[in-house]
N, CA, C and O of each residue as an XYZ file, in Angstrom:
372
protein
N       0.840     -1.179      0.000
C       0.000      0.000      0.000
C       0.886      1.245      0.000
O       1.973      1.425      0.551
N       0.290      1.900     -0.611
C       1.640      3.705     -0.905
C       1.326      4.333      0.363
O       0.390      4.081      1.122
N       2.120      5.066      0.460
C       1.907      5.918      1.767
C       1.501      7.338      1.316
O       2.028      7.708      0.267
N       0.720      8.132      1.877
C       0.308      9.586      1.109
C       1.420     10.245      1.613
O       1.612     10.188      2.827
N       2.441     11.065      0.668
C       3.199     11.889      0.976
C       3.112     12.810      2.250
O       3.990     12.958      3.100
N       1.637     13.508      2.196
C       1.608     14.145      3.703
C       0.382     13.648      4.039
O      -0.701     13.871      3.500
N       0.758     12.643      5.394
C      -0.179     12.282      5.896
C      -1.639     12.821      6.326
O      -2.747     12.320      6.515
N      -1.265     13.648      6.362
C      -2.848     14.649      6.982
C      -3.661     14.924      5.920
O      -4.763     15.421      6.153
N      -3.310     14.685      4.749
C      -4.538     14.442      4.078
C      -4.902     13.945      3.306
O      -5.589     14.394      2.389
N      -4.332     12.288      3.565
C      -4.799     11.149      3.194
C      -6.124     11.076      3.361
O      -6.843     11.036      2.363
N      -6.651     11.049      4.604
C      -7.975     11.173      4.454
C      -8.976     12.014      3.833
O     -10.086     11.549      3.575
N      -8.643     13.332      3.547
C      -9.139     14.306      2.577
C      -9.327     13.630      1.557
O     -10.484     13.457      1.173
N      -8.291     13.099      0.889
C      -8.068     12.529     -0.568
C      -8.877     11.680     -0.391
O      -9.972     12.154     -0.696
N      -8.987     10.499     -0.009
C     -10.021      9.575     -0.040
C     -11.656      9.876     -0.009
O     -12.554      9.354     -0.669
N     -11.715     11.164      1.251
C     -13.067     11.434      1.542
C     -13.332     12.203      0.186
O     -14.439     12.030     -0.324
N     -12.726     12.761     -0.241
C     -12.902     13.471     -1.964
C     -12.929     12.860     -3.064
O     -13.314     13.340     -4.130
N     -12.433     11.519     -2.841
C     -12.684     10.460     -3.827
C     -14.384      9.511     -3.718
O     -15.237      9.147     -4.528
N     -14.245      9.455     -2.706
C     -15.734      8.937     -1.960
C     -17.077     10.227     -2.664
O     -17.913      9.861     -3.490
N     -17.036     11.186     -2.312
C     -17.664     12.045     -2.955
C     -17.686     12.233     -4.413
O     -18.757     12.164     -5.014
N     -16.708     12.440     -4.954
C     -16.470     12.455     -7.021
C     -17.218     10.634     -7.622
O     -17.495     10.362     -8.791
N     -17.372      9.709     -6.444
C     -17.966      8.088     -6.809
C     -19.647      8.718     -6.284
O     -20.472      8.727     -7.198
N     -20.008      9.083     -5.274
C     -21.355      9.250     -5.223
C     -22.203     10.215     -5.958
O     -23.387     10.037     -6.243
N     -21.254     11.588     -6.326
C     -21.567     12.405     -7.033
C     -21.999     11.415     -8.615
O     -23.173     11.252     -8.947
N     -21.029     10.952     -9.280
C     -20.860      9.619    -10.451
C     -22.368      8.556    -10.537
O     -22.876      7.938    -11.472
N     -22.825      8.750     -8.770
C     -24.160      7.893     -9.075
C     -25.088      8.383     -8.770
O     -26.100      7.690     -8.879
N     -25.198      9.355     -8.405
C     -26.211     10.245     -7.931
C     -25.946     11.611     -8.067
O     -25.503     12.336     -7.176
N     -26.243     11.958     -9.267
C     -25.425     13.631     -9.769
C     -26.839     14.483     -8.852
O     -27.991     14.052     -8.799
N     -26.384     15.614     -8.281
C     -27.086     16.288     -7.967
C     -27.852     17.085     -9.274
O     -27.269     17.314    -10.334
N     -29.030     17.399     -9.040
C     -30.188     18.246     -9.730
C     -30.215     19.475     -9.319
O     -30.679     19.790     -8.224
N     -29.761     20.230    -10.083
C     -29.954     22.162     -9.773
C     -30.955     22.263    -10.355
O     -31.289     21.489    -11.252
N     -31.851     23.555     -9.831
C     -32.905     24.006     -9.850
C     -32.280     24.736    -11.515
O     -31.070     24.933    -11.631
N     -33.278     25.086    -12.729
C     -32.786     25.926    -14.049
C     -34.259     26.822    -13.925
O     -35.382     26.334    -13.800
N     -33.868     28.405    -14.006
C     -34.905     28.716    -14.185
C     -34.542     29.643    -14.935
O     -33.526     30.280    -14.657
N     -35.540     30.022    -16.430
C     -35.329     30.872    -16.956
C     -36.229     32.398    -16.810
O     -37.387     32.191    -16.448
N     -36.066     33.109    -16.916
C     -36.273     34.608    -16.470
C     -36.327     35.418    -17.615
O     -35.484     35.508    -18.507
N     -37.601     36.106    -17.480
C     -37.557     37.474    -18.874
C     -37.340     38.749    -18.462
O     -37.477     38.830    -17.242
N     -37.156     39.418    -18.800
C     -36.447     40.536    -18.347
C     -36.339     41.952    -19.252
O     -35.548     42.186    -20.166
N     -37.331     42.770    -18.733
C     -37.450     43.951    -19.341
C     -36.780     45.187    -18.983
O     -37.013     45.532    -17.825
N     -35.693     46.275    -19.920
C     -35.120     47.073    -19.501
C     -33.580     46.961    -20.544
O     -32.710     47.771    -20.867
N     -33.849     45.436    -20.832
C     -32.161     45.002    -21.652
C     -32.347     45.623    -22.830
O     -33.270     45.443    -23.624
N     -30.967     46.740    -22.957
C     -31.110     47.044    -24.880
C     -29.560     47.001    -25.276
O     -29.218     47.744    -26.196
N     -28.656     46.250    -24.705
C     -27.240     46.436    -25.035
C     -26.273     45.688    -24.846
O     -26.664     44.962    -23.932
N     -24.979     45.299    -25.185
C     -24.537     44.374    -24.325
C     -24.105     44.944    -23.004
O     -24.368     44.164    -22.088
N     -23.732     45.660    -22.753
C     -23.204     46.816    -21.486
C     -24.796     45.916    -20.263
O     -24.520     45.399    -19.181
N     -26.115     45.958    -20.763
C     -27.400     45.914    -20.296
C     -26.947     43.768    -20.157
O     -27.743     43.079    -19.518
N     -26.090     43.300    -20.606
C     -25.950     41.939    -20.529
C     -25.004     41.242    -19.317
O     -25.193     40.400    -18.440
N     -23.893     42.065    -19.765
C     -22.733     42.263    -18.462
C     -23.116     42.707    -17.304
O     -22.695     42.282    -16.228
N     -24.028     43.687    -17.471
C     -24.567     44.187    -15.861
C     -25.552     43.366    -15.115
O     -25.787     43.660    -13.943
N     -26.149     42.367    -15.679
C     -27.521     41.399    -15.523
C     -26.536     40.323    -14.752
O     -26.772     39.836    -13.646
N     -25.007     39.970    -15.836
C     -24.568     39.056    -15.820
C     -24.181     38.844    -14.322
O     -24.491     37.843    -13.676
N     -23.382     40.030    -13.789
C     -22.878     40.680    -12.625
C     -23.906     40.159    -11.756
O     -23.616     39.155    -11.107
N     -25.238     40.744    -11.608
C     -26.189     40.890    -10.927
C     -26.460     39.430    -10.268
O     -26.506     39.065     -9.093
N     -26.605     38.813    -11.379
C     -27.106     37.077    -10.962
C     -25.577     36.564    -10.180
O     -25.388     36.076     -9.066
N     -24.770     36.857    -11.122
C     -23.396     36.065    -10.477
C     -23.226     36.615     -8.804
O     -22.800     35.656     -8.159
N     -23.342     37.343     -8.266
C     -23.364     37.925     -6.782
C     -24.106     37.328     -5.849
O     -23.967     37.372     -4.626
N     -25.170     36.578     -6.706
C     -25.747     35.505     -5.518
C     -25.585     34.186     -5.435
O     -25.559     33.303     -6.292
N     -25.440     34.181     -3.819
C     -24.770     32.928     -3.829
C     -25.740     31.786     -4.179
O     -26.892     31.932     -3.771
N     -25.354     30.314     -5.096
C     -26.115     29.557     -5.220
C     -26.764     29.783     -7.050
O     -27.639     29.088     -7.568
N     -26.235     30.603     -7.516
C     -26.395     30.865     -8.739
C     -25.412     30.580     -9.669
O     -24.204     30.696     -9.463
N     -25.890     30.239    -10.606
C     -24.998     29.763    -11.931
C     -25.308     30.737    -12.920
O     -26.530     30.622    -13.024
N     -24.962     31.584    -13.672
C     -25.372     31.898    -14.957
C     -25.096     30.986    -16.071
O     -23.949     30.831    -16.493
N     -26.300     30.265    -16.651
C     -26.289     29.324    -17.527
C     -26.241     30.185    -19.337
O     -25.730     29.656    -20.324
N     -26.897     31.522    -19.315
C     -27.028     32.315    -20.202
C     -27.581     33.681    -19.789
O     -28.374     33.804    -18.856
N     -27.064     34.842    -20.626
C     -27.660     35.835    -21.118
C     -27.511     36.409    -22.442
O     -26.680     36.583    -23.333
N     -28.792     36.629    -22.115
C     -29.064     37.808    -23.619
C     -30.089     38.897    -23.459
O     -30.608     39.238    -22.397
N     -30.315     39.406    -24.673
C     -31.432     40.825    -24.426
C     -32.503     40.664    -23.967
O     -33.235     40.402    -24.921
N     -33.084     40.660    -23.033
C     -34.600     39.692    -22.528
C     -34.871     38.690    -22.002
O     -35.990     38.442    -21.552
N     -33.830     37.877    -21.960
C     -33.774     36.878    -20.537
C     -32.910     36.036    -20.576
O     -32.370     35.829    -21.662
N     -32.555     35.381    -19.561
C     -31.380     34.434    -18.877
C     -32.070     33.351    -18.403
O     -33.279     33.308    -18.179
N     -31.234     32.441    -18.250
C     -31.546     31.172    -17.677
C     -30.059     30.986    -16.703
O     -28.908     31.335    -16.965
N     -30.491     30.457    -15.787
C     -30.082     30.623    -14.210
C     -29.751     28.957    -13.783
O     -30.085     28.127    -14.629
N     -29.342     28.634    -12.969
C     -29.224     27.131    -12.570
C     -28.479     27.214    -11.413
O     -27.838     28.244    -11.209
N     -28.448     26.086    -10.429
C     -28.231     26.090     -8.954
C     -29.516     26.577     -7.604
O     -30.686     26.818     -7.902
N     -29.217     26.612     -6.796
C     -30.189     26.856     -5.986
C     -29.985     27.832     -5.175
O     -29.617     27.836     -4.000
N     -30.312     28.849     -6.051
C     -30.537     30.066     -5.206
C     -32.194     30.469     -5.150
O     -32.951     30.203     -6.083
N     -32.478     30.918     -4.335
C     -34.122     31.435     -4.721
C     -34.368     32.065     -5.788
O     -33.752     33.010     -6.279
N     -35.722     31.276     -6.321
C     -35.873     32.668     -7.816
C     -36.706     33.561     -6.913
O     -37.733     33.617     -7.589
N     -36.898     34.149     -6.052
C     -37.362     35.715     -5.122
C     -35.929     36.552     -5.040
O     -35.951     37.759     -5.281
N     -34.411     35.747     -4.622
C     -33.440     36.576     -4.523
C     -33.007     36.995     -6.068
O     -32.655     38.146     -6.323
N     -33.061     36.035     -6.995
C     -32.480     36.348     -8.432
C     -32.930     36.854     -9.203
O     -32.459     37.142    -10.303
N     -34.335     37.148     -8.612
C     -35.546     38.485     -8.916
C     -34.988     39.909     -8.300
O     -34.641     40.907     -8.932
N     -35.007     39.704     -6.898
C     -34.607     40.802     -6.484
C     -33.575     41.291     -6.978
O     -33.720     42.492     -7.202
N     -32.224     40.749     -7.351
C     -30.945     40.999     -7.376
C     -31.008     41.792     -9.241
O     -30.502     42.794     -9.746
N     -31.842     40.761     -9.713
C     -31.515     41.584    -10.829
C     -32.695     43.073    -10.962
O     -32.421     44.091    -11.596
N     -33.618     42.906    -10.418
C     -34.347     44.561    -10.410
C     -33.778     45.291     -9.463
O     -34.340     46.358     -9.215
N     -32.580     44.956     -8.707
C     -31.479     46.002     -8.078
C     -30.686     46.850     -8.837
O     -30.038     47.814     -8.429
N     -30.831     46.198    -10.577
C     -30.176     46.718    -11.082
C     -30.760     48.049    -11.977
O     -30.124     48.864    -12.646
N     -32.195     47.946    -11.726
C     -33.123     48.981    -12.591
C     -33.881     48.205    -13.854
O     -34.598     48.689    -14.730
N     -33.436     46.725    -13.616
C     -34.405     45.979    -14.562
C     -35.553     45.534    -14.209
O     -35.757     45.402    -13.003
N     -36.555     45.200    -15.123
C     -38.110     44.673    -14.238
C     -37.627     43.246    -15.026
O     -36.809     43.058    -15.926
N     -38.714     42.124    -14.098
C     -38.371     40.921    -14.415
C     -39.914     40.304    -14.409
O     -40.568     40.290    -13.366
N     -40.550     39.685    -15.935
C     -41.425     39.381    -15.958
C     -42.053     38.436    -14.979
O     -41.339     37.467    -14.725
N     -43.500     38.482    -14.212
C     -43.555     37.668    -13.554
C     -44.765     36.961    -14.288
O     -45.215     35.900    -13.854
C-alpha cells in the first residue's frame, strides 16, 4: 500500500474520492430557471444582468441575452428576482 506523501490528508483525498464516486451515481439536480427581463437594450445591459445574478450565492449563470437568462443552482428565484431589479431591470412575472 503507498503511503500519502503528507499524511494529513490522506484522508481528505479519499473522503474526496468517496464524494467524485457518489456524485458519479447520484449527480445532484440544480434548480434551471429561466427569467424574462425587461429594460435590456445592449450588451453593457448583458454584463450588468450578468454581474447581478453572479453575486448571488447559489447561482450559476447558464445564459444571457437581451430579454432573458436562464439561471441554474439553488438560489431562490425571489433573490435572483430581487438581485436583478437592483439593477433597474423589471423581471417578468
Amino acid at each position: 500500500m503507498a503511503v500519502h506523501p503528507v499524511p494529513q490528508l490522506q484522508g481528505l483525498v479519499g473522503a474526496f474520492g468517496l464524494v467524485r464516486i457518489l456524485l458519479a451515481v447520484h449527480p445532484i439536480e440544480m434548480e434551471r430557471i429561466e427569467l424574462k427581463i425587461d429594460g435590456m437594450h445592449c450588451g453593457a445591459c448583458v454584463r450588468r444582468v450578468t454581474a447581478l445574478i453572479s453575486a448571488v450565492d447559489g447561482a450559476k449563470v447558464e445564459s444571457v441575452e437581451i430579454g432573458k437568462t436562464v439561471i441554474s443552482g439553488d438560489a431562490p428565484r425571489q433573490e435572483l428576482i430581487a438581485a436583478i431589479e437592483s439593477g433597474g431591470f423589471t423581471v417578468a412575472r
